[in-house]
N, C-alpha and C positions, 0 to 999 in steps of 0.2 A: 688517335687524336686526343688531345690531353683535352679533359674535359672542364678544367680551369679556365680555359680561352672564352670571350665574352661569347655571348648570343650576339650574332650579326643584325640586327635590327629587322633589318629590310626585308629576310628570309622568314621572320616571323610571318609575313601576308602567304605564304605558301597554308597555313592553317586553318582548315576550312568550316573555320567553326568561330564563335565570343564568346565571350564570358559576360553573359546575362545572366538571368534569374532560371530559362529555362534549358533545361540539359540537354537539349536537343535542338538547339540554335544552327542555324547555318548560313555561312555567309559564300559568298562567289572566290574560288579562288584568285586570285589578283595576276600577278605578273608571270609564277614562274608554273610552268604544267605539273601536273603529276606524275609523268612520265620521266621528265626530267629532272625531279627530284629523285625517284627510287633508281635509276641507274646512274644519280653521280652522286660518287663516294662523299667528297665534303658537305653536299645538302642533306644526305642522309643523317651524318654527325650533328649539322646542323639541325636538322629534326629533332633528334633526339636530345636536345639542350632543354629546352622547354620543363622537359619531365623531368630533369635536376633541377632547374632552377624552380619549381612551383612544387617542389614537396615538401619544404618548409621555410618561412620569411626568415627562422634562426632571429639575432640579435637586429637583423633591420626591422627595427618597430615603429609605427606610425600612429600617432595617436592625433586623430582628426576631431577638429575642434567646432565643426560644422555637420548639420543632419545630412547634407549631400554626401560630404566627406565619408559620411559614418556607411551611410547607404554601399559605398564603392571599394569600403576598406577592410580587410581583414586581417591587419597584420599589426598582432597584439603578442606579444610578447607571454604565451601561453601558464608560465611561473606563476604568472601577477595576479593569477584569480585564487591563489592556494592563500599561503599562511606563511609561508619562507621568506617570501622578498616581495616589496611592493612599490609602489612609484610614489616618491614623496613632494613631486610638484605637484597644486593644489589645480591647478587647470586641468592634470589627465581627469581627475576627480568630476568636473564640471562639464567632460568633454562624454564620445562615445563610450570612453573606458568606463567612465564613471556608471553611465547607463545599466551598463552589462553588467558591471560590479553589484548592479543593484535590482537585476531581475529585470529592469524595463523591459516587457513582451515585445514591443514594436523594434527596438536596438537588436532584441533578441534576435528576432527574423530576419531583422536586417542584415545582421552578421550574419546568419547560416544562411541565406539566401548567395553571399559571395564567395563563402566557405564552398556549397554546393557544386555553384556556376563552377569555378577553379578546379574541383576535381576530377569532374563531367566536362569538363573541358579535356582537360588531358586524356579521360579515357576515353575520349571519342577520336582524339590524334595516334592513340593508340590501335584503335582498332583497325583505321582506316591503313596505317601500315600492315597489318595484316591482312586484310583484303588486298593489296599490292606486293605481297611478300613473295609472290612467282616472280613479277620484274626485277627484283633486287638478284644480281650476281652470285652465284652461289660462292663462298669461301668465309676467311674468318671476320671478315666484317660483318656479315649479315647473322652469321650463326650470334655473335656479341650484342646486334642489337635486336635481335630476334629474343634473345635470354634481358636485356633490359626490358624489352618490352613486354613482357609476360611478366615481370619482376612489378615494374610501374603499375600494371595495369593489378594486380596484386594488391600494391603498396596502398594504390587509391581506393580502393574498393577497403582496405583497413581503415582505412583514413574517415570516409563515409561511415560505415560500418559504426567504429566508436561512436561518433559524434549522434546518428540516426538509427542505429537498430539496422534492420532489414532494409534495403534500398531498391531499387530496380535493376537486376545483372543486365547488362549489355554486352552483349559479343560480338556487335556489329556495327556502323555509323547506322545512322536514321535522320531522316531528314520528315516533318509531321506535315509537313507542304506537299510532299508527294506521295506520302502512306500513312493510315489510317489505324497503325499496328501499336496497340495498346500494353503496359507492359507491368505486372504485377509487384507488389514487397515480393524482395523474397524473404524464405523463413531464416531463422538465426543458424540453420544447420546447414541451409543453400548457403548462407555468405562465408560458413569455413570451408566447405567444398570448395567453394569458387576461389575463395583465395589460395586456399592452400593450391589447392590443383596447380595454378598459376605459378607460387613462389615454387614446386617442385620441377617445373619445367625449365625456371628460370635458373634453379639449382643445376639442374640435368646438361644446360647450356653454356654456362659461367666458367667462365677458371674461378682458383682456388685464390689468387692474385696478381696485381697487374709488375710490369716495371713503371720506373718510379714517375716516367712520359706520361702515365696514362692514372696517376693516382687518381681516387674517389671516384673510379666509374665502380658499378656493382658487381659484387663477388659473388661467388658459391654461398663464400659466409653470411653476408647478409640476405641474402634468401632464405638459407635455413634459419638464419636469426628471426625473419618476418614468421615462416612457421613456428617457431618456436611462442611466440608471439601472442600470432593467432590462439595455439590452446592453449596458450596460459590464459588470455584475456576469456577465452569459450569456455575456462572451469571458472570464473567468477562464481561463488554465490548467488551474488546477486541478478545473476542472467538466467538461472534456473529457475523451475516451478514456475513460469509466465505462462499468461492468460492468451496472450496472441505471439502467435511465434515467429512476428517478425523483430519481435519484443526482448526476446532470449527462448531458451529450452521450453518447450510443453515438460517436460518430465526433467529428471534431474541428472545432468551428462557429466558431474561435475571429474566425478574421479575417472572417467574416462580420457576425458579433454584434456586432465592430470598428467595421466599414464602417456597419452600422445607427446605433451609438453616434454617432459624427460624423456622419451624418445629422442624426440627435435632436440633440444640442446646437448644431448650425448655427442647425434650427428656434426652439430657445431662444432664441440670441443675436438672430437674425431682426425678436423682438419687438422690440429696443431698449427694454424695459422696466426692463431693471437695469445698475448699472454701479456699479463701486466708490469706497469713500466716500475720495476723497482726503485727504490730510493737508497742509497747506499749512507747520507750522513745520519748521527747518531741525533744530533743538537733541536733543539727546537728551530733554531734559523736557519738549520740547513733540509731538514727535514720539510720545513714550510716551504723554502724555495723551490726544493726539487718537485713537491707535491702539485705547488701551482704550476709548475714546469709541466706538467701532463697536458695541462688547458690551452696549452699554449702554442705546443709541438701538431703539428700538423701530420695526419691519416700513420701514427704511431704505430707500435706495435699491438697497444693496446685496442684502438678503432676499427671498426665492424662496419660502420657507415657516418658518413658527414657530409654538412651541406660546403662545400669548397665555395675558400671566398679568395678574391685577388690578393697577391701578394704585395700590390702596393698600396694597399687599402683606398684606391681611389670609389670616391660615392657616387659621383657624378657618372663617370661615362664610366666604371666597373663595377665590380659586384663584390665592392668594399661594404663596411658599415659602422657604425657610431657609436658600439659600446663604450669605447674607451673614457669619450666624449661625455655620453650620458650616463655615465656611472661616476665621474670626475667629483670630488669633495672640491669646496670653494678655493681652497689653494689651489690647486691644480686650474683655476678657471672653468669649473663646473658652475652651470646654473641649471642642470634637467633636475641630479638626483632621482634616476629612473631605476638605480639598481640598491634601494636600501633592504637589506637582511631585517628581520623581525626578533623580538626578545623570544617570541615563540619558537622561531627555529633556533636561536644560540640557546636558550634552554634543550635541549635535546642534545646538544655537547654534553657527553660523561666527561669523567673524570680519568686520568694516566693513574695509573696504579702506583700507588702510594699515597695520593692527593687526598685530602675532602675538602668538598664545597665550604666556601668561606665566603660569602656574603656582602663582606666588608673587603673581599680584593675576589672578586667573584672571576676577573680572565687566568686566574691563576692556576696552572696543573690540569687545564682542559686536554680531551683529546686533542692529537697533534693538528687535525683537519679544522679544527676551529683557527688556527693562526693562519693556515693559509688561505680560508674562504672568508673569513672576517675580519674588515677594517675595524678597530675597536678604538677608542680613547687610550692612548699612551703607545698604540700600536707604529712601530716604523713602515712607511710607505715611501719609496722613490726617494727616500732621505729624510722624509719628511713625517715626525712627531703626530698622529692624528689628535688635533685638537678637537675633542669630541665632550666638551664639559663647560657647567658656567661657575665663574668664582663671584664667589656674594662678599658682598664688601657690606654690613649692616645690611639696610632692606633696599640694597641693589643688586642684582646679577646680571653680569654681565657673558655674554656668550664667546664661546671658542672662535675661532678663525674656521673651522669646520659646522658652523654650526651658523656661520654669519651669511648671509646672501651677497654673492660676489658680479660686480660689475652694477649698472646704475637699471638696469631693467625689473618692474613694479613683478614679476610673474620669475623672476628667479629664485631657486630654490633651492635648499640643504636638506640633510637629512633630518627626518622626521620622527624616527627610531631610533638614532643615537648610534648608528653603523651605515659603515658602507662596506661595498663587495671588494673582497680580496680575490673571492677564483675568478677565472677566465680575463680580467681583468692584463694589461699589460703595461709593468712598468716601463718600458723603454718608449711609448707611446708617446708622441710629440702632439700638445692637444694646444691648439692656438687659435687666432681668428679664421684662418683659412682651411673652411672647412671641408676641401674637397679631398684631403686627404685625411682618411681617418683611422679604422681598425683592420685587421685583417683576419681574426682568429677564425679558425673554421668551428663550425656549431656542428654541436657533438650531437647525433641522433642516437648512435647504438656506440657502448662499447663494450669490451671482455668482462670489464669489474662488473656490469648490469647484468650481463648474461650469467656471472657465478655468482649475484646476488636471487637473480631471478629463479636459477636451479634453485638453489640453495630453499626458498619459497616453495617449488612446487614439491620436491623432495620433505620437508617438514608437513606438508599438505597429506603427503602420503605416507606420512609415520616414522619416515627413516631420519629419526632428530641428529643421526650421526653424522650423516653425510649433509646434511642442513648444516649442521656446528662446523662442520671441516671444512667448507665453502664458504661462509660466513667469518671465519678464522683466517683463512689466507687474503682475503679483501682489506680486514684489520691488520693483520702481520705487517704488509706491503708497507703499510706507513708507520711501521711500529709500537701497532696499541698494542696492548696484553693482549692474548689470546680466553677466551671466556668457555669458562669448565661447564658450562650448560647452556642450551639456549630455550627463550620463551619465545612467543610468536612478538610479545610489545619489543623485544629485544631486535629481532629481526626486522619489525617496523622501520626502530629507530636507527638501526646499520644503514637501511637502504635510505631512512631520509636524511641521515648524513653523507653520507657518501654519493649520494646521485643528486645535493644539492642543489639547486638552483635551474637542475635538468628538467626536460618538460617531463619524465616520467614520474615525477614527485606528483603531478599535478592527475596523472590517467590513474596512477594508482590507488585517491580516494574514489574514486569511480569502482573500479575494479574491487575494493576492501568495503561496497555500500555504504562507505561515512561520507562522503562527500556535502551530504546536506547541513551535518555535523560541523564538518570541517569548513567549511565554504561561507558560513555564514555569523555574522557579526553577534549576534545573541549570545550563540553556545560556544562560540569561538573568536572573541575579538582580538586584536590586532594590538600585540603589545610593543610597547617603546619605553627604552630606557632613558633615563633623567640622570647625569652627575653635577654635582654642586660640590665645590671645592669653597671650603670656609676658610678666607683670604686671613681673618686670625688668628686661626690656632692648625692650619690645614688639614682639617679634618676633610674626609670627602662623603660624600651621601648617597648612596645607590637605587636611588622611585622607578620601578615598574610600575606602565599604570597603560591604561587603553591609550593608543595612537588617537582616538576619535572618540571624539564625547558621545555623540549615539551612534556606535557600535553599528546596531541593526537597520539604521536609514543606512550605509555606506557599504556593506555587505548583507547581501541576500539572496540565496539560494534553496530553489525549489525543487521540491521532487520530480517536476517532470521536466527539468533541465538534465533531467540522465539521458534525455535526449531532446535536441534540437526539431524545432518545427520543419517538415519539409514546404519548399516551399512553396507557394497556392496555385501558383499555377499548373505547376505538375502533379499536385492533387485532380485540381480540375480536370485537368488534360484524359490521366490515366485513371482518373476516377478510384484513387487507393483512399486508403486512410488515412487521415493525420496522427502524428504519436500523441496520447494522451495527454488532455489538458490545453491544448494550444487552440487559440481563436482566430480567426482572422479580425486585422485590427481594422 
């Protein structure tokens, strides 16, 4: 069953459980028995939709402009808390995003409180299938969802894990109405046991890959890609030498965790199931096209895992969504401006060998990935000249068409930084008043280029700068940079924060590198935007970097005990565990 096809609505009540605040919610099943869901084949499929569609919201982002809204929502476009890309309507700022962006405790909760429900939600529809896994028929459909289900139940437990530390394992439903069975953190060594254990089975169960009926159901590959994963994330630095081990290591596991990592993505590559989408033109335009062409191509050669979205990008009654829309410059009939690039991440564009930086024509002789991820000033888009500059005429200046707020509404918005998003983006994109029809790109969770950036990482970690360099070389190759006769670790940084751009892994990775507080926050790291001024006299033009936001640190803040999220109080209460460090009840 092609797992593209929507969630039936109505079979959703088969689900014996909500999405509240506490993980162990349960509701009456409704219409169809339990019986009769594990021995027929389509409500099986149907079961097992849920757990694709709630592992990540991808580019359907919602930014709720109400505390109710904020309370119920969690679906934030995970990039927007980094330093890459940020949302340049002035209402997300005033909204929940704004909140979160700014450390509010109470938002804070609020979000990991929906974060939580959602994943304890699923892993409780998981389990309960296994508890029913004798009535399912034995043959290849059960073996497939027997291996997602250990895969999911996996994925969510990482998912938790990141955001919380140590969590509570569940291997069973529970219901606290008719037991009284209290349930511990566990330590940071329980939650890779448990996961990996899981993503191994799932491995052990999975083909290698589908036909093309059945694209973005879970493979072999990303199973071992989630172990891989896990010990990269469990050799953090920053997860060692902890005080309470639901926290990270009591002692220091790091070059172990290491060793496992490169293990795990050996076994990945082993498959020869993925391999990166080459580029065959020489030219900057062609090179750019094809580059963005990866973001666009749907479960490639290059993908590992992704969130499938319809192919007629309807929003309404499918599982379309609104990048195109909300990343749209004012010519195009944009008014979100939710996907603007920062001066901070177009500085980390090197240079093509031959080039130096020149200041005074600064898009000049960048890596090739900067044309095709960044809309710039002079840049062509869909035909269209990005007017990204203002010309001063004596002491007026007047703004670009890109740069102008389009349509008669007071809350419409343009870019704020002086760019907008080139990847993922789709020119052929028809963006009008009718908005039920809008994007369709699939949101990329894992691909090949992450996996031989990620080796490439754990391999430098453990001394072998060779195989680091030669991994890190074939990523650059693919798109025709020069290849680089040594590598440093700032080097390595910046390959992986160009190259995985605008992907949520830019964002786990300050976490994982312990900068995040660094990086996250408007002080030591403000949010820069670029300024051009075309002198209508003599046309000179002018090039001001300067903060997006005159106080920096009211607009961005982040604290050290945001390395992990509050659990939330009622399941404190309940289970009588701990809260992570620092957190209050409000």
């Amino acid at each position: 069953m092609n797992i593209k096809k929507y969630i039936i609505y109505g079979v959703i009540a088969i689900l014996p459980f909500t999405s509240s605040s506490c993980l162990f919610d349960d509701a009456p099943v409704d219409k169809i028995t339990d019986n009769y869901i594990w021995e027929t084949p389509m409500l099986l499929d149907e079961y097992v939709l849920p757990w694709y569609r709630n592992m990540n919201n991808g580019f359907s982002t919602f930014v709720p402009t109400s505390i109710a809204l904020v309370k119920s929502s969690s679906r934030y476009y995970m990039p927007w808390f980094g330093d890459q890309i940020v949302p340049s309507k002035t209402d997300y700022y005033n909204a929940g995003y704004g909140d979160l962006l700014k450390g509010n405790n109470q938002e804070i909760t609020n979000w990991a409180t929906v974060r939580w429900a959602n994943y304890y939600t699923q892993i409780q529809a998981i389990n309960r299938l296994f508890e029913n896994e004798a009535k399912i028929a034995a043959g290849e459909q059960k073996e497939r969802i027997l291996g997602e289900a250990h895969f999911f139940r996996a994925y969510y437990y990482y998912m938790l894990w990141r955001h919380w530390g140590g969590v509570m394992l569940i291997n069973k439903t529970f219901d606290p109405l008719k037991e009284n069975t209290k349930f511990a953190r566990a330590s940071y060594s329980e939650m890779v046991t448990a996961i990996v254990n899981d993503a191994k089975e799932a491995a052990n169960r999975l083909p290698a890959y589908y036909a093309s009926t059945d694209a973005g159901r879970i493979t072999k590959g990303a199973a071992l890609m989630l172990i891989a994963k896990t010990y990269m994330w469990a050799s953090s630095e920053y997860y060692q030498n902890k005080s309470n081990d639901y926290l990270g290591f009591t002692d220091d596991q790091s070059q172990a965790m290491l060793e496992k990592a490169k293990k795990a993505y050996e076994d990945l590559f082993e498959l020869n199931q993925y391999s990166l989408v080459q580029i065959a033109g020489t030219s900057v335009e062609d090179i750019k096209k094809e580059y963005r062409n990866i973001f666009l191509t749907k479960n490639s050669q290059e993908s590992i895992l992704e969130v499938q979205h319809s192919n007629d990008g309807n929003y309404d009654t499918g599982y379309g969504h609104k990048l195109d829309r909300d990343a749209a410059a004012p010519f195009f009939t944009g008014t979100i401006a939710a996907y603007t690039p920062t001066q901070n991440h177009v500085d980390e564009y090197g240079m093509r060998d031959g080039y130096v930086y020149d200041s005074n024509n600064p898009y000049e002789g960048r890596d090739y990935r900067f044309y095709a991820n960044i809309l710039y000033d002079g840049s062509v888009y869909n035909g269209h000249t990005m007017d990204i500059h203002y010309v001063r005429t004596g002491n007026t200046e007047v703004a670009g068409e890109d740069l102008t707020q389009y349509g008669e509404s007071e809350t419409a918005a343009y870019s704020r930084t002086g760019y907008y998003m080139g990847k993922f983006v789709d020119e052929t994109q028809k963006i009008d008043k009718d908005e039920t029809y809008a994007s369709k790109q699939n949101y990329i969770i894992w691909r090949y280029a992450e996996a031989l950036l990620d080796y490439a990482e754990v391999m430098f970690r453990l001394g072998d700068n060779g195989t680091a360099l030669a991994k890190v070389n074939e990523v650059r190759s693919r798109v025709k940079m020069h290849t680089l006769p040594s590598l440093t670790w700032e080097e390595l940084v910046n390959e992986r924060r160009i190259e995985l751009a605008f992907e949520e892994t830019t964002y786990w990775d300050m976490f994982r590198w312990g900068v995040a507080v660094e990086k996250m926050n408007g002080e030591t790291n403000p949010i820069k935007a670029m300024k051009i001024v075309v002198n209508s006299a003599n046309g000179q033009t002018r090039y001001t970097i300067s903060n997006m936001n005159r106080f920096p640190k009211r607009v961005r803040y982040f604290e050290e005990k945001q390395y992990y999220l509050p659990i939330p109080w009622d399941e404190i209460r309940y289970h009588g565990v701990a809260q992570n460090p620092e957190w209050r009840e409000m």
